[in-house]
C-alpha positions in Angstrom: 0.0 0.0 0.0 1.4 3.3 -0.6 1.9 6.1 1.8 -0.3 8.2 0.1 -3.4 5.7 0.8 -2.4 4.8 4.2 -5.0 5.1 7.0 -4.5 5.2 10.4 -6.6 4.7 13.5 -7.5 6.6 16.4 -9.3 5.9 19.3 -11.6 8.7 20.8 -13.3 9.0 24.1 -15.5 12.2 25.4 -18.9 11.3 26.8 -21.3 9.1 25.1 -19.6 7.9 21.9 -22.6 8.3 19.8 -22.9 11.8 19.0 -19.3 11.8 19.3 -19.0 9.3 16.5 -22.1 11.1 14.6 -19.9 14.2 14.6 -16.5 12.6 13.9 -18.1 10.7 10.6 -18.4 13.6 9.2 -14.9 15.1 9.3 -13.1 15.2 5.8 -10.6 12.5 6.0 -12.5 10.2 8.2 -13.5 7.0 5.6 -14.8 4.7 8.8 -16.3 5.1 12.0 -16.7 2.0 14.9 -18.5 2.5 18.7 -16.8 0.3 21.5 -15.0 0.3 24.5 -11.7 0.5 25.6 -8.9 1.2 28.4 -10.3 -1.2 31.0 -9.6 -4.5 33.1 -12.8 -6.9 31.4 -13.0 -8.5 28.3 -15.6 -8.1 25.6 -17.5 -6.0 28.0 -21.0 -5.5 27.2 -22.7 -1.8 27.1 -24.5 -2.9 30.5 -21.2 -4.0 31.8 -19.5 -0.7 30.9 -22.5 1.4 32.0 -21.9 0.1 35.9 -18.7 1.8 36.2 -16.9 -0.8 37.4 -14.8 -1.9 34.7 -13.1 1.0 34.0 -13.4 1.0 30.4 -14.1 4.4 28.4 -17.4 4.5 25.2 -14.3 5.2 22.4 -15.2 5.9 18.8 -12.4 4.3 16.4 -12.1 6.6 13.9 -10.5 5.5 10.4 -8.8 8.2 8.5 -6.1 9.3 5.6 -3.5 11.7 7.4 -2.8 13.0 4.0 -6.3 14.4 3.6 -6.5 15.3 7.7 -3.8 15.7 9.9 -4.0 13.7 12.7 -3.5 17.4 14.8 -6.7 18.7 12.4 -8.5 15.5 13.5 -7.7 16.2 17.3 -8.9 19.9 16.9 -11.9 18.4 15.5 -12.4 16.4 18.4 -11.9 19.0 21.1 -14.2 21.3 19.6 -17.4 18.6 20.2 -16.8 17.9 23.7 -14.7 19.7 26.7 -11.6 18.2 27.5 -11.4 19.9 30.5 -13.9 17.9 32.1 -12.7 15.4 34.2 -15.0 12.2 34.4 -12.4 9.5 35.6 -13.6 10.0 39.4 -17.5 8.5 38.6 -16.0 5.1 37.0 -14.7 7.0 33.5 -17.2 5.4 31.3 -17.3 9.1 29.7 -13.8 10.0 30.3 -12.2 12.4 27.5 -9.1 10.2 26.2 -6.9 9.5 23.1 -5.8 6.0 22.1 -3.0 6.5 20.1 -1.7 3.7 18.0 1.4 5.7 16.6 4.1 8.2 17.8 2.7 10.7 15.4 -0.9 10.6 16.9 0.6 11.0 20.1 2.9 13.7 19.3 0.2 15.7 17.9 -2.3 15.0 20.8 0.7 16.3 23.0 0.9 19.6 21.1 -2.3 19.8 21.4 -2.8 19.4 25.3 0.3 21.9 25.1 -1.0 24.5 22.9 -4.1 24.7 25.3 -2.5 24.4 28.6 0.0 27.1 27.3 -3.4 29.2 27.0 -4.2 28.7 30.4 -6.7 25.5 30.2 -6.8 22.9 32.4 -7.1 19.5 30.2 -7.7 16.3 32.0 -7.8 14.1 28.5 -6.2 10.8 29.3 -3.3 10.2 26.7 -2.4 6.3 26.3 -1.5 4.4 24.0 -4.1 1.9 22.4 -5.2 -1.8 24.2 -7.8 -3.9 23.3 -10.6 -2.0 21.5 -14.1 -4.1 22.6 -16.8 -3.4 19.7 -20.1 -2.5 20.8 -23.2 -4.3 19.8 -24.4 -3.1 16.3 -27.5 -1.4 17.9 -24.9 1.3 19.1 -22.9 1.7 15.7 -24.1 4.6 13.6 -27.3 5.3 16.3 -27.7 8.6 15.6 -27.8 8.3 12.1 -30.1 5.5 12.2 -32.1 7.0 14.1 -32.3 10.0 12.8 -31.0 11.9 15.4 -28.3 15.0 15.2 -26.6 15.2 18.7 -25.5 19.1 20.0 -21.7 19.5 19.8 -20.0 20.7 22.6 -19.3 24.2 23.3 -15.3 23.5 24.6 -12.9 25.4 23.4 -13.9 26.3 20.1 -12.4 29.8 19.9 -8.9 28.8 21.4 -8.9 25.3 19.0 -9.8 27.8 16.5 -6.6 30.4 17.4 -4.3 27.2 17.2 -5.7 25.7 14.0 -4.8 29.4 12.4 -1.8 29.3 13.9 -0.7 26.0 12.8 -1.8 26.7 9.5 0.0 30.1 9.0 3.3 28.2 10.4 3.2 25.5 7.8 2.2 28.2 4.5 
């Protein structure tokens, strides 16, 4: 496969994964979206399971995309600006924890910049950053929901206007 049709995998977590998978279908780049869970101690958890808080996993969209069309730092704006990373959620069992599975150095150098670029702006963001484990599919009821059910989930508010002073600023570093 050639580098210019390589596509990479991410692993997303920021409150219930489907509007958060709605959203992040949509992104230019993105060719595949997948609901599950990940970042906890069962395996092949079900959604009941997960929803008791006791197995530490986080809902986690696995997002499929081409770096050349979306950076993965693009992607990560992307994701910030449709929940708040400064939430923390870990203390009530994590379930809707804001994290980033990384499954390469790249990913996770850009997620660092990222966390950097806002702390540097005075936010405080609790996003876990760890690299990827065993990603548990969700039942198929969960995959696409919104869009089967005709649903179109409300974006987070975040931290639109400072993702949006980094993304120019990114951008007028690499013209």
């Amino acid at each position: 496969m050639s580098k210019a049709n390589k596509t990479s995998r991410i692993y997303l977590g920021g409150g219930c994964f489907w509007g958060k998978e709605y959203h992040l279908s949509r992104v230019q780049g993105v060719s595949n979206t997948a609901v599950g869970f990940m970042g906890g101690q069962v395996s092949h958890p079900t959604y009941q399971q997960v929803c008791t808080k006791t197995t530490g996993h986080a809902e986690v969209v696995a997002v499929d995309y081409d770096p050349q069309q979306r950076s993965t730092f693009d992607l990560l704006i992307e994701f910030f600006s449709i929940h708040d990373p400064r939430i923390d959620r870990r203390d009530k069992g994590g379930q809707y924890r804001s994290a980033i599975f990384y499954t390469d150095d790249d990913q996770h150098q850009a997620a660092q910049r990222l966390i950097n670029c806002l702390t540097q702006k005075g936010h405080h963001i609790s996003t876990e950053l760890s690299p990827a484990t065993d990603f548990w599919l969700a039942d198929e009821r969960h995959q696409q929901y919104c869009t089967t059910k005709g649903l179109t989930p409300r974006a987070g508010k975040g931290l639109r206007e400072d993702l949006q002073n980094v993304r120019e600023k990114t951008h007028a570093a690499t013209d």
